[in-house]
N, C-alpha and C positions, 0 to 999 in steps of 0.2 A: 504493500500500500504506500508506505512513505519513498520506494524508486519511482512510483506513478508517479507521485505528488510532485516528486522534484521534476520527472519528464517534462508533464505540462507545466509546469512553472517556468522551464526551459524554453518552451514551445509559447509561453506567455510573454517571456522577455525578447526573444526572435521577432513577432509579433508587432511588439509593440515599436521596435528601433523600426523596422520599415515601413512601418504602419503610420509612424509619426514624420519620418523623410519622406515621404510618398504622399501621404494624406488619404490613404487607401483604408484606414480603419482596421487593417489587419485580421479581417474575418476572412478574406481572400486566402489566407494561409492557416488558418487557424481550422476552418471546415475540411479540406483535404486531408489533412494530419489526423483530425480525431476518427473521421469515418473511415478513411485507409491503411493509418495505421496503427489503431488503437481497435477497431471494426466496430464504433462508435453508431445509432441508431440516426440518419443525417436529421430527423427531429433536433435529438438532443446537442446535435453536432453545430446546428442552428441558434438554438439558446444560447451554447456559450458561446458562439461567436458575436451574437450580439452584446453581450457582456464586455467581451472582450473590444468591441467597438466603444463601447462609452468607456472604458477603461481607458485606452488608449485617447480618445478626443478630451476625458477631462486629465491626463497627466501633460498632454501634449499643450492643449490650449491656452492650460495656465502658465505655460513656459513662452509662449509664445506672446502672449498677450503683455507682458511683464516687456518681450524684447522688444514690443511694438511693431513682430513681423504680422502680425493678421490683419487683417482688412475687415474690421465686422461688421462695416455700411454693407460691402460685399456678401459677406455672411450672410447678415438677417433681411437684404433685399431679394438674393437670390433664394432662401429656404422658405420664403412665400411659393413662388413657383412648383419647388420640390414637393411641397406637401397637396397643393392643389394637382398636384398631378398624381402623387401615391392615392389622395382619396378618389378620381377619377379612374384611375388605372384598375384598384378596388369592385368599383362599380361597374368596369366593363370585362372582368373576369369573365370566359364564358361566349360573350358577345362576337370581339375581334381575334382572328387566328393571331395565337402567340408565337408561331414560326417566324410571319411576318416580321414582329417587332425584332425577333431573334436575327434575321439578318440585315435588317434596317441598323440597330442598336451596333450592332456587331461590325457595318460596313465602315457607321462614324467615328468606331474606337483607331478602326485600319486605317480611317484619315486622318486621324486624331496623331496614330504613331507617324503617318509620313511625315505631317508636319512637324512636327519635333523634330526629327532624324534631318529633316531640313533647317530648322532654327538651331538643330545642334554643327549641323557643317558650316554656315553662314557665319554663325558666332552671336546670333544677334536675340537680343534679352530682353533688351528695354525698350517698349515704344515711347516714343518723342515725336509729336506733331505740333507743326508752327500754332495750327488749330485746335483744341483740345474739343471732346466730343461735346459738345451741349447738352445732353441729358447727363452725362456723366457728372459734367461741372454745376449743374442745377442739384442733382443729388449727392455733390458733395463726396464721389465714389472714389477720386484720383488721392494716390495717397504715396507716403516714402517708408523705406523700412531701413536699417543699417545691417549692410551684409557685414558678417563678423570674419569672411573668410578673401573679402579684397580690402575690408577696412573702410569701407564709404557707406556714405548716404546717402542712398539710390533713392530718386524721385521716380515714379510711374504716372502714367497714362493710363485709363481706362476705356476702351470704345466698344461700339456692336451691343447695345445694354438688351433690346429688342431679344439680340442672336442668343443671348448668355440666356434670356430667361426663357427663350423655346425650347434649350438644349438640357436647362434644367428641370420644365415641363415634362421636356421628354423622358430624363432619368427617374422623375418618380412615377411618370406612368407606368416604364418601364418594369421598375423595382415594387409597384403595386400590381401589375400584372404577372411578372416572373418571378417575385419574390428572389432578386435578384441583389446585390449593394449597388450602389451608385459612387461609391467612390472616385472611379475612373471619370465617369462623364462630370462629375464636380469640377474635377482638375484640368479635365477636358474642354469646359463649358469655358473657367475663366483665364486658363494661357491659350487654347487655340482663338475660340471664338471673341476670348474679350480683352486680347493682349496683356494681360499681368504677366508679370513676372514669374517662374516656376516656384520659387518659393513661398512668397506670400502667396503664391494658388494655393500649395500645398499645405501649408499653415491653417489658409480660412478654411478649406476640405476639412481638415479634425476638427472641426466647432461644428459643421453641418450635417456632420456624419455623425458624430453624438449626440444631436440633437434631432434629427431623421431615427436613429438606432433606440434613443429614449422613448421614445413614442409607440414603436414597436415591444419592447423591452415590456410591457406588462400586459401585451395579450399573450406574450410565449408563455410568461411568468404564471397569469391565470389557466393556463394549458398543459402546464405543468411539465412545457417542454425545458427548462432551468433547473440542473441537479446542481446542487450546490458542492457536491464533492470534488465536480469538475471544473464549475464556474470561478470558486473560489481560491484555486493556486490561480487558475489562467487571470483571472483581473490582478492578484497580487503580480504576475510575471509580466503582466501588461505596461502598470503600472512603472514598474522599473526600467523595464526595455524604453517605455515611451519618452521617460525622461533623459534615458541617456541618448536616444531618437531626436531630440529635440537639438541636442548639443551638437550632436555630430553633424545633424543636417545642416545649419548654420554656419557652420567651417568648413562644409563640403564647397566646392565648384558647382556652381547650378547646372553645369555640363556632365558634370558625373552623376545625377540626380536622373538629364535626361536620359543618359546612356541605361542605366537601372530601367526607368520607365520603356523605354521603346520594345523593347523584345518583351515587359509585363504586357503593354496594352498589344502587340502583333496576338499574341500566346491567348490575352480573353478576348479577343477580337474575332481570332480563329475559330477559337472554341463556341462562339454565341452563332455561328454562320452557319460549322458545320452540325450544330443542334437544329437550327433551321432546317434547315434542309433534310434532316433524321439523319445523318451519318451516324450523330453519335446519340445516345441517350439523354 
């Protein structure tokens, strides 16, 4: 019992470090692990990954917020979107074939990764327009953060506010139809679609992702899909990974962050296409 406990506790602190560079919530890696190779019930495999999402968005967020890399106009403008579209996606369980969404969702992660793989050959990070977007500058979205890993006080640009919040519609429709995360398309929505920077994308991701994963977190709870023998190393390992997640991402090169990302989003990109299509189960 106590080699399990330290496992997942291991499996909790893994989690959490790329959970909190990434902005991915870490149940990405967390469900895999327990269902295949623990042979985990993917119910239960579920609960604790949602766990292990708020785990990770609150050790991360309060580290973040402190360094003044999140953007949380960006946050709480875009998890309006989010949740109107998880209760509509909700509502049309059933209705719309989820293949569809499956290779639709799946084709904008594959442009999501080209694009990177292209901002990562280019070099280019920060948008700077002689213009700033007019909706952006009305709602006050354009913000700076200090990267701790070139030593400056990067200013940003926000634009596409329109594109950001269909792409976020989209992820909770998504993610209330598939019972899917959204992590990807959060990070997806505000460095492809709305030009932020990959960090502070990554950063406001753990606030929207704990706060999407909270909401969920007490119907698993009253389902009784949440064992607490499981849940409770993995949030402690979360917890710790997340923080030191936080440190390390901050002194990474925003180039080595997208290097990490581009083969994760080809990999779930793949996998949501070839579900569509029934390849795979």
């Amino acid at each position: 019992m106590l080699q399990t406990i330290l496992i997942i506790l291991g499996i909790g602190i893994l989690a959490g470090i790329l959970g909190a560079i990434l902005g991915i919530g870490g149940g990405i890696i967390v469900t895999p692990i327990l269902t295949l190779g623990f042979g985990l019930d993917i119910k239960y495999a579920i609960g604790a990954s949602v766990i292990s999402v708020i785990a990770t968005s609150s050790g991360a967020t309060i580290a973040y917020i402190k360094d003044d890399l999140l953007n949380l106009r960006v946050a709480m403008f875009l998890e309006i979107a989010t949740t109107v579209g998880a209760i509509v996606g909700a509502l049309l369980v059933g209705i719309v074939q989820p293949n569809f969404l499956y290779v639709l969702f799946g084709g904008l992660l594959l442009f999501s990764s080209w694009n990177m793989y292209r901002k990562l050959r280019a070099g280019s990070e920060i948008l700077h327009k002689t213009q700033p977007d007019p909706l952006a500058e009305k709602l006050r979205l354009n913000s700076s953060y200090y990267d701790k890993n070139t030593q400056q006080q990067v200013d940003y640009q926000v634009e596409h506010i329109p594109g950001g919040l269909s792409v976020m519609f989209g992820a909770g429709l998504a993610s209330g139809m598939l019972g899917i995360g959204s992590g990807p398309f959060k990070v997806m929505a505000m460095d492809t679609v709305m030009k932020m920077p990959l960090k502070p994308s990554s950063a406001t991701s753990n606030l929207m992702m704990g706060v999407t994963a909270a909401a969920s977190a007490t119907v698993y709870f009253f389902n009784g899909a949440i064992l607490p023998q499981i849940a409770a190393p993995l949030a402690v390992g979360v917890l710790i990974g997340a923080t030191l997640g936080t440190r390390i991402m901050q002194r990474l090169p925003a180039k080595w962050i997208r290097v990490i990302f581009v083969p994760l989003l080809l990999y779930i990109g793949g996998q949501m296409i070839l579900k569509g299509f029934g390849v795979i189960a």
